[in-house]
C-alpha positions, 0 to 999 in steps of 0.5 A: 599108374597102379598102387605100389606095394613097398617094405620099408628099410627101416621098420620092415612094415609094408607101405603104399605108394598111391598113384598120385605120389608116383606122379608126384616123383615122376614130375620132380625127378626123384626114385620112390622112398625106400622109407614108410611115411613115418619113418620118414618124418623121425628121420627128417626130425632128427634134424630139427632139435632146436629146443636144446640149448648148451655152452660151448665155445666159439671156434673163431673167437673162443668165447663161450656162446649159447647153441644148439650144437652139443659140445661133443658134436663134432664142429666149427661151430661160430658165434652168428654175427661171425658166420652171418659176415663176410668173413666167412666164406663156405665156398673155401671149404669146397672140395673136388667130388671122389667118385671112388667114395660114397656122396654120404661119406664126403658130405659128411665130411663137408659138414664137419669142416664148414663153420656153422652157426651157433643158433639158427636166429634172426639175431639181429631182432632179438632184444634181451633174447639171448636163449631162443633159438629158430626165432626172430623179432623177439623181445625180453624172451626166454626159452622161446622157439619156433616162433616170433617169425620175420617179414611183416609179423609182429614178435614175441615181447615179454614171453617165455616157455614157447613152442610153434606161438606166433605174435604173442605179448605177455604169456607163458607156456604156449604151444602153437598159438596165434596172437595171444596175449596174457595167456598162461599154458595153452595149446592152439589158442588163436586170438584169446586174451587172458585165456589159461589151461585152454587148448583149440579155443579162438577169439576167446577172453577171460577164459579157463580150461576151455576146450574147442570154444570160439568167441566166448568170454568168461568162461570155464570148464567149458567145452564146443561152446560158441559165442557164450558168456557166464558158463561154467561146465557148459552151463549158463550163470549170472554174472554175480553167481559167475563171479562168485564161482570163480572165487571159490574155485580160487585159482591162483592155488595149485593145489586148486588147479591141479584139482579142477583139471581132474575135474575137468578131465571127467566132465570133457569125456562127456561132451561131443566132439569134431572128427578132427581141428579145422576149418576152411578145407577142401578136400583135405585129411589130417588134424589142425588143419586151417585154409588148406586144399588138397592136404592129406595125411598131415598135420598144423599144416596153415594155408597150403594146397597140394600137400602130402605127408608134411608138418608144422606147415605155415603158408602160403604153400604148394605142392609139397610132400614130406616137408617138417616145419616152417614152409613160408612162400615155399612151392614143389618142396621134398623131404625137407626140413625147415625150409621156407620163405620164398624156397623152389625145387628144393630136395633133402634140404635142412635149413634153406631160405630164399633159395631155389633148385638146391638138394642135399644142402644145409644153411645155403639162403639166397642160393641157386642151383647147389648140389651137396653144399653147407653154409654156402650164401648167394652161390651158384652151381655149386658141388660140395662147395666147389664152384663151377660153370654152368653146364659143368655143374649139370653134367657132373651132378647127374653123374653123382647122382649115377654113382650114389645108386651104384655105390650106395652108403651102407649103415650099420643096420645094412640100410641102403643110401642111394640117391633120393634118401634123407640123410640120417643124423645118426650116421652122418655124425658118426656117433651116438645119437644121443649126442644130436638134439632132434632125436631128444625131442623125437623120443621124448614120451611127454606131449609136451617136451620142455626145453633145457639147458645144459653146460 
């Protein structure tokens, strides 16, 4: 195969399609992507707007309930020990598939009829939790997202203000950090205790605005130092003139703080640093990559091999292209969001666990075999909800797929939806976007976008 010359729908820009991408479609069965890589990640992420939280009213007991679904948005939205019980049940809202009107315009209408969670939380970890939202195992939290995990981890307790933090205790103001604990505003910390105002440090403690250090303590201002004690600006002290620096710098004051982090910022532009964060790769190329093979053109990805093109990745994963977010025990995954913990063969999905063989369905965990579904729970050969038999269920799928190349959706700005495209919010919701949480946070200019709630 040869490099294909493609402009996107989108941004117009002309993009490459490398050889292995072609063979990576050819193997999963789906057309080329009429989108640039880029574009493709902002659609995907309008998707994934978690971190805005409103009240509005639960549609099957008309309480007011916390949720990421803005009060205009146009849903059944329930409170999440209603939508997680038996009595619910998506697979009433099926509905036959009309061959005389676009796959897009139906599913659509699917997701506007089949109630939805409040919050997409493992509910029953939280304790004292109740304002985080993509979460689980969390205790006395607050404003805590993307993190905490499942399975065999451990939580959050006693956190607030967290983005992407896994097994955290006592801390503040985190962004993709591991197994922190009295901590205050760091970025991509791993392992530290009592680490503040740090970004990519690992088995650090007693340390202060510290950039790129591995297993030091007691230092601050200090920059690529590794396994050094007393060092203020990369310079050694004793611990009595280490001690008595530290009291000058009096940082419990702001006005301190804020001062130092200038000084900071003109001392860090002086030192050396590595071409990208990372270590334990083979043969991969992007930024914040830990224990990958065969990973390019992405990034925070931990654990995978065979990745392209993907996001906020946490292992073990394999042979995945384009994929935003979370990505647990997940394998042969495509333009996909927040899907993980033991997924297969999953493509244009939003929100799926334990699943396998699903495309273009959103919040269907422990399903198999689904086409164009929502909220549908331990089901099988599916089609907008509607059940069928097995050989039925093929046959008609591959027909849908024939219909969406031959009746695409058409938006607003003439872009074309055949089979093989991401949804996008925008028209999907059939309103402004302001109104969907994701593009919030992918428009945001700030590098880090603080969460809010809203009535």
């Amino acid at each position: 195969m040869t490099e294909k010359k493609v402009e996107c729908q989108n941004c117009k820009q002309t993009f490459a399609i490398e050889p292995d991408d072609l063979g990576f479609y050819e193997q999963i069965k789906v057309p080329a992507p009429t989108w640039c890589p880029p574009c493709r990640r902002l659609r995907r992420m309008g998707w994934t707007g978690y971190r805005i939280l409103y009240k509005r009213k639960c549609d099957y007991t008309g309480e007011d309930i916390i949720t990421f679904y803005h009060p205009a948005a146009p849903y059944k939205v329930y409170r999440q020990d209603i939508w997680w019980s038996d009595k619910v049940d998506a697979k009433t809202y099926g509905r036959e598939y009309d061959f005389n009107r676009s796959f897009f315009d139906q599913f659509d209408e699917l997701l506007k009829s089949v109630p939805l969670p409040s919050l997409h939380t493992e509910y029953t970890t939280l304790i004292e939790s109740d304002y985080c939202n993509a979460a689980g195992n969390l205790k006395n939290s607050y404003l805590v997202f993307q993190s905490g995990a499942g399975g065999a981890r451990l939580g959050h307790e006693n956190t607030a203000y967290m983005h992407f933090v896994e097994d955290s205790r006592d801390s503040a103001d985190l962004s993709f950090c591991s197994e922190c604990e009295l901590s205050y505003e760091c970025v991509q910390c791993i392992k530290c205790y009592r680490a503040l105002y740090s970004t990519s440090c690992e088995e650090c403690y007693d340390i202060y605005f510290c950039e790129d250090c591995t297993g030091c303590t007691n230092c601050i201002g200090c920059v690529g130092l590794r396994k050094k004690s007393y060092c203020i600006f990369n310079k050694e002290y004793s611990k009595e003139e280490y001690g008595k620096k530290l009291r000058e710098y009096n940082f419990t004051s702001r006005h301190n703080v804020e001062k130092f982090k200038e000084e900071f910022k003109k001392f860090a532009k002086t030192v050396p640093r590595k071409n990208f964060h990372g270590r334990h790769n083979n043969g991969s190329l992007g930024d914040y990559l830990t224990n990958t093979k065969n990973v390019r053109h992405s990034q925070l990805i931990y654990n995978g091999e065979n990745i392209k093109y993907s996001q906020l990745i946490d292992g073990p994963a394999a042979n995945i292209q384009d994929n935003t977010l979370f990505g647990v025990n997940s394998d042969w995954i495509y333009d996909s969001a927040w899907v993980g913990l033991e997924v297969n063969s999953l493509k244009f999905c939003f929100w799926n666990y334990h699943a396998h063989h699903l495309e273009y369905c959103f919040g269907c965990h422990g399903s198999e075999n689904l086409f164009g579904c929502v909220g549908v729970r331990k089901g099988s050969y599916c089609i907008l909800n509607k059940q069928y038999g097995k050989e039925e269920y093929f046959r008609i799928v591959e027909k849908i797929k024939a219909q969406m190349n031959e009746m695409p959706y058409i938006d607003s700005k003439g872009r074309s939806y055949k089979y093989g495209e991401f949804s996008l919010p925008s028209f999907l919701l059939g309103r402004s976007t302001s109104q969907w949480p994701g593009w919030a946070c992918c428009r945001s200019p700030k590098k880090r976008h603080f969460p809010t709630v809203s009535s």
